[in-house]
ChimeraX commands (.cxc) that place a marker at each C-alpha (Angstrom):
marker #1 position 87.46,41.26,52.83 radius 0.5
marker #1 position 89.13,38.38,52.61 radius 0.5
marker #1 position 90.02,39.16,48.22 radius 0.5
marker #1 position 90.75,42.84,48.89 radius 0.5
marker #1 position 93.57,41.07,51.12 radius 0.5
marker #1 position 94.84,38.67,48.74 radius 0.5
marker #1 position 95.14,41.54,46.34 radius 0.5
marker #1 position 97.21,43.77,48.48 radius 0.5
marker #1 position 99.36,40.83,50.00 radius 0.5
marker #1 position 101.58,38.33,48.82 radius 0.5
marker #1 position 100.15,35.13,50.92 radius 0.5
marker #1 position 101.56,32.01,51.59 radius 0.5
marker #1 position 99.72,28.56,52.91 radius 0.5
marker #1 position 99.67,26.86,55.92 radius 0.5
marker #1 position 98.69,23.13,55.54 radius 0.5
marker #1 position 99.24,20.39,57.86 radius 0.5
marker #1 position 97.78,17.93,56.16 radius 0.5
marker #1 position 95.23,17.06,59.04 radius 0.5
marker #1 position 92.87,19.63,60.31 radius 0.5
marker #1 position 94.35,23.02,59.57 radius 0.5
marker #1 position 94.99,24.70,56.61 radius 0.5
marker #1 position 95.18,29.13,56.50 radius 0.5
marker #1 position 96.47,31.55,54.57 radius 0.5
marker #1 position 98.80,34.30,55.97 radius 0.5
marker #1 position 101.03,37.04,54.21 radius 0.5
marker #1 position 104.64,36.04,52.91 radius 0.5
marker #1 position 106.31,38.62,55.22 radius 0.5
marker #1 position 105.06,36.95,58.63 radius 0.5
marker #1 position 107.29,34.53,60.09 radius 0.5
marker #1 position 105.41,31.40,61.23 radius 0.5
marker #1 position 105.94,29.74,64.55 radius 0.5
marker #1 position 104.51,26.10,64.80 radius 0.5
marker #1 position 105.04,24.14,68.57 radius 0.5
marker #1 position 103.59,21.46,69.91 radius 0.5
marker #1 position 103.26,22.44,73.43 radius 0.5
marker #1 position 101.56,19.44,75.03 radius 0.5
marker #1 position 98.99,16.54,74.14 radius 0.5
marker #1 position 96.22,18.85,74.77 radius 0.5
marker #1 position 96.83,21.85,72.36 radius 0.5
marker #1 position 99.40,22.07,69.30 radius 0.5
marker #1 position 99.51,25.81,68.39 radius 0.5
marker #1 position 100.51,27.83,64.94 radius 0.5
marker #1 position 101.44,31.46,65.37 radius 0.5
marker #1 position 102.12,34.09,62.78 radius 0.5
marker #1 position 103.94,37.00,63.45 radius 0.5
marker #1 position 103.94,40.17,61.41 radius 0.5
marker #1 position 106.90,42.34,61.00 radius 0.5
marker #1 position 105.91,44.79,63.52 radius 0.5
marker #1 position 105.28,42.46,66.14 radius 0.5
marker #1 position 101.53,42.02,65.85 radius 0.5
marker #1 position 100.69,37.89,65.66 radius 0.5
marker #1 position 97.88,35.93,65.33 radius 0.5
marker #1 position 97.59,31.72,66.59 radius 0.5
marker #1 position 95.48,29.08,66.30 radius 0.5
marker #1 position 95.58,26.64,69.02 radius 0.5
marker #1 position 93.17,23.23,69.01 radius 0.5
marker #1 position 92.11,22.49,72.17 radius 0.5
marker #1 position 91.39,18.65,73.02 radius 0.5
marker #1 position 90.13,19.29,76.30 radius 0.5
marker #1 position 86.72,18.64,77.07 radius 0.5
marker #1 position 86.37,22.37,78.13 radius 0.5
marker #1 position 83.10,24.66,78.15 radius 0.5
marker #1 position 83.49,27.39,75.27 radius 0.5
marker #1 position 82.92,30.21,78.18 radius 0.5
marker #1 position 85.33,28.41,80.86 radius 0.5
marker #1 position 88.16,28.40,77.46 radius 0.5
marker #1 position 87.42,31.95,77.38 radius 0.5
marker #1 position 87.58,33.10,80.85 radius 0.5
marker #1 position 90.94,30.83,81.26 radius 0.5
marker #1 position 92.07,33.82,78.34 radius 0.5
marker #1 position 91.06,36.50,80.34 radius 0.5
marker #1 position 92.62,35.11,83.67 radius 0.5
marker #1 position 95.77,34.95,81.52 radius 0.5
marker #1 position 95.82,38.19,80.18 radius 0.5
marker #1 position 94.89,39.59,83.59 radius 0.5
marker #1 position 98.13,38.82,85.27 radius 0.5
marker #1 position 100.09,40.55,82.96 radius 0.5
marker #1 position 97.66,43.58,82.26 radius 0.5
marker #1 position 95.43,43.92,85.51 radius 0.5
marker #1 position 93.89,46.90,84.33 radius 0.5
marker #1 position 92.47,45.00,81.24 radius 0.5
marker #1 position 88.87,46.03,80.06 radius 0.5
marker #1 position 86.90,43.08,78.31 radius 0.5
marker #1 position 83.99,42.84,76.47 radius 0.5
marker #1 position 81.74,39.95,74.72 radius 0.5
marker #1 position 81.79,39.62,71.11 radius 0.5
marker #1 position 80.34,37.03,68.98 radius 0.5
marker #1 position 81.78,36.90,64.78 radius 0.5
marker #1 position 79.96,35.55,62.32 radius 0.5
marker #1 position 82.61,34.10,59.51 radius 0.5
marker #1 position 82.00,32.50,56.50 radius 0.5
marker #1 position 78.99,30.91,58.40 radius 0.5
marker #1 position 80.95,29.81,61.10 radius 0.5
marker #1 position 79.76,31.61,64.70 radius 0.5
marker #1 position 82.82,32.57,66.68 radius 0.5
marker #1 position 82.54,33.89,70.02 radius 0.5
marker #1 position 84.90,35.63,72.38 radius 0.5
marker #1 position 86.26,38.18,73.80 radius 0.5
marker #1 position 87.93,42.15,72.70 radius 0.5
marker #1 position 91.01,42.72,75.57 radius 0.5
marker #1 position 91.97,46.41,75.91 radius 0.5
marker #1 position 95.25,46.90,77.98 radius 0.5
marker #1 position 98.31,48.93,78.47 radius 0.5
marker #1 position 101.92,48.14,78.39 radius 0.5
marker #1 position 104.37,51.21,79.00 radius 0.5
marker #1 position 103.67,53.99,76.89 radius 0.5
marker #1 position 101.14,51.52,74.41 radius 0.5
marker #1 position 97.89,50.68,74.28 radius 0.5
marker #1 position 96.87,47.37,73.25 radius 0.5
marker #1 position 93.98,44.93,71.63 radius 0.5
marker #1 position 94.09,41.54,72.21 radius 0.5
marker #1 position 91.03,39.14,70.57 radius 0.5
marker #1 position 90.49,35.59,71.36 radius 0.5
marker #1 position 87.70,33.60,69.50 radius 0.5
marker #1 position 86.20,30.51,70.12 radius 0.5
marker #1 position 85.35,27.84,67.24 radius 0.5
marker #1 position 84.19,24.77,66.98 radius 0.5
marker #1 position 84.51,23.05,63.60 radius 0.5
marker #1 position 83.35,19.62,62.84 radius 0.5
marker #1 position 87.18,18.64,63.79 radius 0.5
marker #1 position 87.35,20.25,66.55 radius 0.5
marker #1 position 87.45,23.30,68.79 radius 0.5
marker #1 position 90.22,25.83,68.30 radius 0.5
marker #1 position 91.16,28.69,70.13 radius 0.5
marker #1 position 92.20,31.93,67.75 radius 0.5
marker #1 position 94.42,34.48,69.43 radius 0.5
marker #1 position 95.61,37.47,67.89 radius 0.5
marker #1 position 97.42,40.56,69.78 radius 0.5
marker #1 position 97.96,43.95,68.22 radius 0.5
marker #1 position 99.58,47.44,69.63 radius 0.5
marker #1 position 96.50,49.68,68.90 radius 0.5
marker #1 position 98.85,52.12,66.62 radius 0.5
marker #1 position 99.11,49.21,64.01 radius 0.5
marker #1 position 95.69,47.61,64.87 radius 0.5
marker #1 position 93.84,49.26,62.16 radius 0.5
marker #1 position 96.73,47.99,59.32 radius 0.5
marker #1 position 96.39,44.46,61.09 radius 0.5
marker #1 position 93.07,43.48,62.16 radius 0.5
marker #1 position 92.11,43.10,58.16 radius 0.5
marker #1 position 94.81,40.76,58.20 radius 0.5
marker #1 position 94.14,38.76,60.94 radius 0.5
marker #1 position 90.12,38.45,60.03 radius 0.5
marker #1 position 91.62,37.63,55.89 radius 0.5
marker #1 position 93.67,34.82,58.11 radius 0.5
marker #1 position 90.85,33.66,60.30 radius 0.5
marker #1 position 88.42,33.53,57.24 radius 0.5
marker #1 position 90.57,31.27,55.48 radius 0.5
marker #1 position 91.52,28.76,58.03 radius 0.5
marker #1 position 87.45,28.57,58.34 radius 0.5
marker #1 position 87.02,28.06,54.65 radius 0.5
marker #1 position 90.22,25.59,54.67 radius 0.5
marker #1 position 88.38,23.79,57.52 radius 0.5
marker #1 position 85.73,23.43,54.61 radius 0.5
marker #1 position 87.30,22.36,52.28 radius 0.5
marker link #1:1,2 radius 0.2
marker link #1:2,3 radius 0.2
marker link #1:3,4 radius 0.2
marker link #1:4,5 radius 0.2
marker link #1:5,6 radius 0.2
marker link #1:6,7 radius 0.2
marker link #1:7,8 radius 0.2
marker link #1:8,9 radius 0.2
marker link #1:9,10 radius 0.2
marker link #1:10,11 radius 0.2
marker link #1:11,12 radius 0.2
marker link #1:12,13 radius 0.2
marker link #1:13,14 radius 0.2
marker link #1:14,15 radius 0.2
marker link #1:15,16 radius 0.2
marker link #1:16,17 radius 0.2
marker link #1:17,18 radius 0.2
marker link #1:18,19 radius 0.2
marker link #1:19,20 radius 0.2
marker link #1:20,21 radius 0.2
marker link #1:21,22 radius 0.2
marker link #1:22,23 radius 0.2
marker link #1:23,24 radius 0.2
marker link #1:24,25 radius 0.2
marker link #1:25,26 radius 0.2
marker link #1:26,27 radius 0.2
marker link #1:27,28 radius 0.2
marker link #1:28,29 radius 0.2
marker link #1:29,30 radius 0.2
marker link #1:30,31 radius 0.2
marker link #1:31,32 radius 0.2
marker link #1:32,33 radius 0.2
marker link #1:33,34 radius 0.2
marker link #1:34,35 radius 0.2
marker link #1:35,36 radius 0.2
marker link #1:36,37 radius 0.2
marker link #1:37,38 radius 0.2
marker link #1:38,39 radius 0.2
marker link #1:39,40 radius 0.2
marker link #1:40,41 radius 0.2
marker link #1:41,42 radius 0.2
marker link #1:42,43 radius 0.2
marker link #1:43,44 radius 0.2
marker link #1:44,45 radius 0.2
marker link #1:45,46 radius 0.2
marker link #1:46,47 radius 0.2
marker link #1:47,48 radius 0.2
marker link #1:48,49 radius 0.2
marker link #1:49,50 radius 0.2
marker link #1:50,51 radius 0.2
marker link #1:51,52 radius 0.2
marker link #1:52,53 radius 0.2
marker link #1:53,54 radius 0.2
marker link #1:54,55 radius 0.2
marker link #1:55,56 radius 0.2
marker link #1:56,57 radius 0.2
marker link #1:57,58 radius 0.2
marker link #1:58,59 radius 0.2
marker link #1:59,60 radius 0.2
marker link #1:60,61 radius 0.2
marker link #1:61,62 radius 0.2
marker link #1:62,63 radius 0.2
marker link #1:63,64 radius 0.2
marker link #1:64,65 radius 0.2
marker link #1:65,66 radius 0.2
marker link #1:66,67 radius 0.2
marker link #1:67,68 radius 0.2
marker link #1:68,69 radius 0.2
marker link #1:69,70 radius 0.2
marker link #1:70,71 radius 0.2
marker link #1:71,72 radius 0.2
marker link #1:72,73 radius 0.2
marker link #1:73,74 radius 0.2
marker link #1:74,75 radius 0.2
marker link #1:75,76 radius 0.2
marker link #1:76,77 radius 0.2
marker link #1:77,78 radius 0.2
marker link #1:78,79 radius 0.2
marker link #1:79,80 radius 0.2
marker link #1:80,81 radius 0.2
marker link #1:81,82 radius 0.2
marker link #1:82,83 radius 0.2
marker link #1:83,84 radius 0.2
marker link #1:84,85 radius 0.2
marker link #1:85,86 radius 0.2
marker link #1:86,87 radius 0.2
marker link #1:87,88 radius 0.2
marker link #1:88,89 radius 0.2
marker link #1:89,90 radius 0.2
marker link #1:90,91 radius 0.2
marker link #1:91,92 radius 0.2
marker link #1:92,93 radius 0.2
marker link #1:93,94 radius 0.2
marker link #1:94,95 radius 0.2
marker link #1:95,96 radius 0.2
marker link #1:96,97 radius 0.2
marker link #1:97,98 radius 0.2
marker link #1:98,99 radius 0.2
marker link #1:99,100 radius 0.2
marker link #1:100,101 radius 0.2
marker link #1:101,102 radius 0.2
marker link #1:102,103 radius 0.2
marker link #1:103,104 radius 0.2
marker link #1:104,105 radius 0.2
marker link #1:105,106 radius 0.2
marker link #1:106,107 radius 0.2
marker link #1:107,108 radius 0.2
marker link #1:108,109 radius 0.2
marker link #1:109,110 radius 0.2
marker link #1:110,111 radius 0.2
marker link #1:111,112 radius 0.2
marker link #1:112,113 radius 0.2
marker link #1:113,114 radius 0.2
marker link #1:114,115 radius 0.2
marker link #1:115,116 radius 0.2
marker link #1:116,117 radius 0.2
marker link #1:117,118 radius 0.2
marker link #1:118,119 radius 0.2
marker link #1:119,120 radius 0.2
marker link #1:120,121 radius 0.2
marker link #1:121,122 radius 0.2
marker link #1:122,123 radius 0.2
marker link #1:123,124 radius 0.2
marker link #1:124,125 radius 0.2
marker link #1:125,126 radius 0.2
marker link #1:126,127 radius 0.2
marker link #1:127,128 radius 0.2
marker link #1:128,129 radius 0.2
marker link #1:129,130 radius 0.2
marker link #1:130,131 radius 0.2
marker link #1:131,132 radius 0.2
marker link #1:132,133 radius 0.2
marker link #1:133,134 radius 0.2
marker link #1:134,135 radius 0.2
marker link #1:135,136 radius 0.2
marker link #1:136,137 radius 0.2
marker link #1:137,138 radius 0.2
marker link #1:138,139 radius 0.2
marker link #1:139,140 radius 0.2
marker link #1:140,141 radius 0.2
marker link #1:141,142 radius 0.2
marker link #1:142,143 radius 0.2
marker link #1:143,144 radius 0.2
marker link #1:144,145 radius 0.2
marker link #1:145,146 radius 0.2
marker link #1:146,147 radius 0.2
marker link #1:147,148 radius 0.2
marker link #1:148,149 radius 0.2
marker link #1:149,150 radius 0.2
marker link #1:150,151 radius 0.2
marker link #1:151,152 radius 0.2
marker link #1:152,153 radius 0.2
marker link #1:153,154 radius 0.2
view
């Protein structure tokens, strides 16, 4: 997948020299803040609105409690939100989480958040798409999440 999107899309390269280094396509803005001592978070947004961020958690919080903390979230916005368990497998990497169906207005919505522990670290991965434009971004955002796994890697 993640070659088929590298041939279609100008990408450009996050690095930050530490513990996180992705791809994402030129024509996403990125957003990098450094929220608190617990969590610094990178976000790319795509031209239509869809975004997808990687936050590292430093907390010494259970991969389900991180999860349901997502959900909680989401819920207060979106209290009709359906949920359901998923677990990724990416470049070897297991990933587990959680599919978020909602609706705002008129829209429907997907929200994913995964779950990954790497050897520095566990990071959340958040990535929000109205449905009309889901099947144009969710390549994108797994050809983003594959290479901040292979980065991790390297």
């Amino acid at each position: 997948m993640l070659p088929q999107i590298l041939d279609r899309v100008a990408m450009q390269i996050f690095d930050n020299q530490n513990d996180l280094c992705f791809s994402f396509p030129e024509s996403w803005k990125l957003d990098k803040s450094e929220s608190s001592n617990e969590a610094d978070s990178i976000s790319v947004v795509s031209p239509e609105g869809g975004f997808w961020c990687v936050r590292r958690d430093l907390r010494d919080t259970a991969n389900k409690a991180v999860l349901e903390q997502a959900v909680a979230a989401m819920r207060e916005v979106y209290p009709e939100l359906e949920v359901e368990h998923v677990v990724d497998h990416v470049s070897g990497a297991e990933l587990i989480g959680m599919d978020m169906h909602f609706f705002c207005l008129d829209l429907t919505g997907t929200a994913s958040v995964r779950v990954w522990q790497a050897v520095t670290g566990k990071y959340v991965i958040f990535s929000q798409a109205e449905d009309g434009q889901l099947e144009q971004l969710k390549p994108i955002f797994n050809a983003i999440t594959t290479s901040l796994i292979r980065g991790s890697e390297e």
